[in-house]
C-alpha positions in Angstrom: -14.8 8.5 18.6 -15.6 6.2 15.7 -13.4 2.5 16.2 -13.6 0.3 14.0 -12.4 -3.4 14.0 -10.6 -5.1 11.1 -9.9 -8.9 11.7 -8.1 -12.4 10.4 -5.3 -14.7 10.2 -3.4 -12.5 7.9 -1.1 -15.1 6.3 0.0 -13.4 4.5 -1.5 -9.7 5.0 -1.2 -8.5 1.5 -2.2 -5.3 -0.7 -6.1 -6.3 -0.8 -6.3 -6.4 3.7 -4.5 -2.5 3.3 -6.7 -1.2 0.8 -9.7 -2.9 2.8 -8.6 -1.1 5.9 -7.9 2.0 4.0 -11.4 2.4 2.4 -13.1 1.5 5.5 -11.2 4.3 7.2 -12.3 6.9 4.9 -15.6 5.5 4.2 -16.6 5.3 7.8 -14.4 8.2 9.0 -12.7 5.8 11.8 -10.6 7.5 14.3 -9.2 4.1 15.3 -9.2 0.7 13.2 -8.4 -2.1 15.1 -6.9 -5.0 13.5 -6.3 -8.1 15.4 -4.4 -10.8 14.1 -6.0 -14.2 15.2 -3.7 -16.9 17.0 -5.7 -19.4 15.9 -8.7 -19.2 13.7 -10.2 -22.6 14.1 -12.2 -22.8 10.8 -8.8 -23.3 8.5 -5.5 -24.7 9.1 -2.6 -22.0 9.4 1.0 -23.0 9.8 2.6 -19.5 9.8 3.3 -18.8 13.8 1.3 -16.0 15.2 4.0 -13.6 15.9 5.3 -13.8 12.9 1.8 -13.2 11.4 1.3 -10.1 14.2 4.8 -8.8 12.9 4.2 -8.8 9.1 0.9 -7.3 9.6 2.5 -4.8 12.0 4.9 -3.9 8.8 1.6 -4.1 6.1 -0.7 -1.5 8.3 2.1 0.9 9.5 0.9 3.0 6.8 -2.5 3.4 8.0 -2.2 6.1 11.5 -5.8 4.9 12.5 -4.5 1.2 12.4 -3.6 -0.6 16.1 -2.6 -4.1 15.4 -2.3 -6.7 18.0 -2.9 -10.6 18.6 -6.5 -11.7 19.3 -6.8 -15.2 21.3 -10.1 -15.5 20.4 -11.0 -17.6 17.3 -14.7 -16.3 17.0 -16.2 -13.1 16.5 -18.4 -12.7 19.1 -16.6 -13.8 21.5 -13.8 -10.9 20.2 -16.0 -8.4 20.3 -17.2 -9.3 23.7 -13.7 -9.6 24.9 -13.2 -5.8 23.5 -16.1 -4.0 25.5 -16.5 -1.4 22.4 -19.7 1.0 22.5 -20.8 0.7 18.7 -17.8 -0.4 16.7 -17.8 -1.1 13.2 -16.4 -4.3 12.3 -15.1 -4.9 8.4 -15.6 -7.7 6.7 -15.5 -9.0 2.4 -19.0 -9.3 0.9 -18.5 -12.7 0.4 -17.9 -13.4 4.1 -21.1 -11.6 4.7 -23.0 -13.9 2.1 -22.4 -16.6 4.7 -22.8 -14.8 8.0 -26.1 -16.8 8.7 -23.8 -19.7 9.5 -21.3 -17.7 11.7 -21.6 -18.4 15.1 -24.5 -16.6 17.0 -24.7 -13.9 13.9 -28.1 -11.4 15.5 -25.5 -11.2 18.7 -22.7 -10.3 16.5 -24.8 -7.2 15.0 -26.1 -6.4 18.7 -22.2 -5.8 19.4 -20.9 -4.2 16.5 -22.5 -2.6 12.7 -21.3 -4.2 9.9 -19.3 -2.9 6.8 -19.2 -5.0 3.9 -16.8 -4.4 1.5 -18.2 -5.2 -2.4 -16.5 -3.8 -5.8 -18.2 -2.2 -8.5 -20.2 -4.0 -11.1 -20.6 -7.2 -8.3 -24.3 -8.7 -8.0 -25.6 -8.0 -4.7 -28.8 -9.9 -4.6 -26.9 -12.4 -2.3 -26.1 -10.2 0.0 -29.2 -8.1 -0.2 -31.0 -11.2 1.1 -28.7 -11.7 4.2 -29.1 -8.4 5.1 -32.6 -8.4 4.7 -33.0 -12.0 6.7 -31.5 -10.3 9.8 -33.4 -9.0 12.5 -31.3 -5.7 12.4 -30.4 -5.3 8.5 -30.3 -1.5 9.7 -26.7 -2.9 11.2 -24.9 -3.7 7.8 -23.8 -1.1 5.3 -22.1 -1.8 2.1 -19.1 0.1 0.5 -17.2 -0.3 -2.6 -13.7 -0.6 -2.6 -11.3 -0.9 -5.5 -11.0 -4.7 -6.9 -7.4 -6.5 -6.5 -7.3 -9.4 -7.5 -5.3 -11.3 -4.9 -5.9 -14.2 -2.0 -4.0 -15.1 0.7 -3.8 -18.7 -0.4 -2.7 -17.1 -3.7 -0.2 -15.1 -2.4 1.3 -18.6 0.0 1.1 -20.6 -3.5 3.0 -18.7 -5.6 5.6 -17.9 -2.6 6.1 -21.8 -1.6 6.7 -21.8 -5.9 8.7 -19.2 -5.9 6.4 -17.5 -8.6 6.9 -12.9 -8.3 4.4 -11.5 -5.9 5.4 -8.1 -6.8 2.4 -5.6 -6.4 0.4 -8.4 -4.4 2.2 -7.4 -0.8 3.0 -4.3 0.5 7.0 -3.8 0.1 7.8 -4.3 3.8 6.1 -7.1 3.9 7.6 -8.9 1.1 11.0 -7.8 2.1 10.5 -9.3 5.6 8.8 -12.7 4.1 12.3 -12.8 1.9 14.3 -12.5 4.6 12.6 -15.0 7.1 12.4 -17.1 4.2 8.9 -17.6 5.1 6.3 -19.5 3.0 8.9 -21.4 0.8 8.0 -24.7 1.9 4.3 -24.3 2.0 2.1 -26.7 0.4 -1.5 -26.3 1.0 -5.0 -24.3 -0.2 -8.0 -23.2 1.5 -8.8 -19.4 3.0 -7.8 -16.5 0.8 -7.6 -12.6 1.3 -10.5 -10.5 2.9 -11.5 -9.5 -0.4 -14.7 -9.1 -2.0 -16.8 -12.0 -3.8 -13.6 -14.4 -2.6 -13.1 -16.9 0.5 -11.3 -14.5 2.8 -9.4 -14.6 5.8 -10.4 -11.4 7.3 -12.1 -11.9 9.8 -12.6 -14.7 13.0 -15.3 -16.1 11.8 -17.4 -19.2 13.1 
């Protein structure tokens, strides 16, 4: 059984996390994708609560059968993966997460628990991540895949809400229906992190 493991702080999940999910699915023939919604990431500042970030990503990824979402206490990758006990899962990140993997915390461990697939979109340079890839001691570990480009961030996406600016197309309907009705992100004034997306800062995955 091909599992594969999808995670971030997912504040807001938002069309770009699905489509993500979705390609890695059929790219990698998953029979399971995990997503796990971090608690508390560490590296970035996140205000939403967790369960209200494990319910709108619930709502986002119900169209995906493979998909299993749940909380994740751990703020690190490895230490996720380790807590998880998977033979040979395949964890998803955004190329440019994987430009910076050197800096990730214990990286070569990371690809001894899990392969990598790095989402990129067509026409992007990949020199960068070429490089990473071949600086590792197991570049055999990280496969690149194309997905469609959207361009949308989660710190986007929480700007434009706290402004009350139309999101319409950036989150999946459910999930802007239940941010409406909360009346979540309205008040929110701050930057940094944006959607697991290709060639952008991404929240994704539990880095560090």
């Amino acid at each position: 059984m091909a599992v594969g493991v999808f995670g971030g702080a997912f504040d807001p999940p938002h069309v770009g996390h699905v489509e993500l999910a979705r390609a890695g699915i059929e790219r990698f023939e998953l029979d399971r994708l995990l997503v796990r919604v971090v608690e508390d990431p560490g590296h970035k500042d996140v205000d939403t609560p967790p369960a209200a970030r494990l319910h709108l990503a619930e709502l986002a990824f119900e169209p995906l059968a493979q998909a299993e979402v749940a909380l994740d206490p751990h703020p690190r990758t490895v230490d996720s993966l380790l807590a998880l006990g998977l033979e040979e899962p395949l964890f998803l990140i955004g190329a440019d997460e994987f430009a910076g993997f050197r800096a990730w915390t214990e990286p070569e461990r990371v690809l001894e628990l899990a392969r990598l697939g790095v989402a990129t979109r067509p026409g992007v340079e990949t020199a960068r991540l070429d490089a990473v890839r071949a600086s590792l001691a197991r570049p055999d570990r990280v496969t690149f895949f194309e997905i469609e480009p959207l361009p949308v961030s989660s710190s986007e996406l929480r700007a434009r809400l706290a402004a009350g600016r139309s999101v319409d197309g950036l989150l999946p309907p459910a999930v802007a229906a239940e941010i409406a009705r909360l009346g979540l992100y309205a008040h929110v004034d701050r930057s940094g992190g944006g959607g697991m997306l290709p060639d952008e800062r991404t929240e994704g995955t539990t880095q560090t």
